[in-house]
N, C-alpha and C positions, 0 to 999 in steps of 0.2 A: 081502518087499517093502521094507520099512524099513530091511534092511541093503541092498540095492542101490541105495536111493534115497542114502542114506549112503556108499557105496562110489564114487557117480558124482559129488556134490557133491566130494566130498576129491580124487579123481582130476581133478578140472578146475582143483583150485586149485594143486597141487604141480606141483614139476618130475620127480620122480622115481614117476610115478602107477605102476610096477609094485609098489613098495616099501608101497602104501596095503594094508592089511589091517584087517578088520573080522570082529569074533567076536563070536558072539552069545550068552547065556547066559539060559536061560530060567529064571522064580522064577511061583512059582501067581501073585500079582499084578502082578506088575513084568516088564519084560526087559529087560537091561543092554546094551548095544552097547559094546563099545571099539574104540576106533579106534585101530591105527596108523600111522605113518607115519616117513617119514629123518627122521633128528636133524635135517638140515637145512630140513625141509619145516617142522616142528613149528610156529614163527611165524607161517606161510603159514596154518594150518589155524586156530589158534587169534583171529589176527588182532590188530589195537591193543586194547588195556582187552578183549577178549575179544570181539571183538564180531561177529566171523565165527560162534566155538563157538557165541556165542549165537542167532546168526540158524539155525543149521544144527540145534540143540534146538528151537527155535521152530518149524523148518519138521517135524520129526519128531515133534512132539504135535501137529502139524494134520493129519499123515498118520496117528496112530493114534487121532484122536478117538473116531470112531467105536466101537472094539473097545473101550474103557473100560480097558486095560489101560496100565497108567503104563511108560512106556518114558526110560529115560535113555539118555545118551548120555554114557560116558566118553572123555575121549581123554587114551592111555597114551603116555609114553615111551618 
């Protein structure tokens, strides 16, 4: 659920939404999400002073409050 909720935010923001990939990697208390995207997209996801990544973290601990399991959200080159 939280990669596709990830998967649809990134895809609405870029121009090249085929090129959005997200991998998920699971750990006993944590799950990592990376995101990628085109080199060119990279600005677009990340946003001024960060503040897209950060809305888009913010909205992915509201969606796993619930489960108590800590989820980040990398976004990779």
């Amino acid at each position: 659920m939280e990669r596709d909720l990830i998967e649809y935010i990134a895809k609405s923001l870029v121009d090249d939404a085929d090129s959005v990939t997200v991998n998920v990697v699971e750990g006993e208390k944590s799950t990592i999400l990376e995101l990628r995207v085109a080199p060119d997209d990279i600005g677009k996801v990340i946003g001024k002073h960060g503040r897209i990544a950060k809305a888009m973290r913010t909205v992915l601990q509201a969606s796993t409050a619930r489960t108590g399991k800590h989820t980040v959200l990398e976004i990779l080159d």
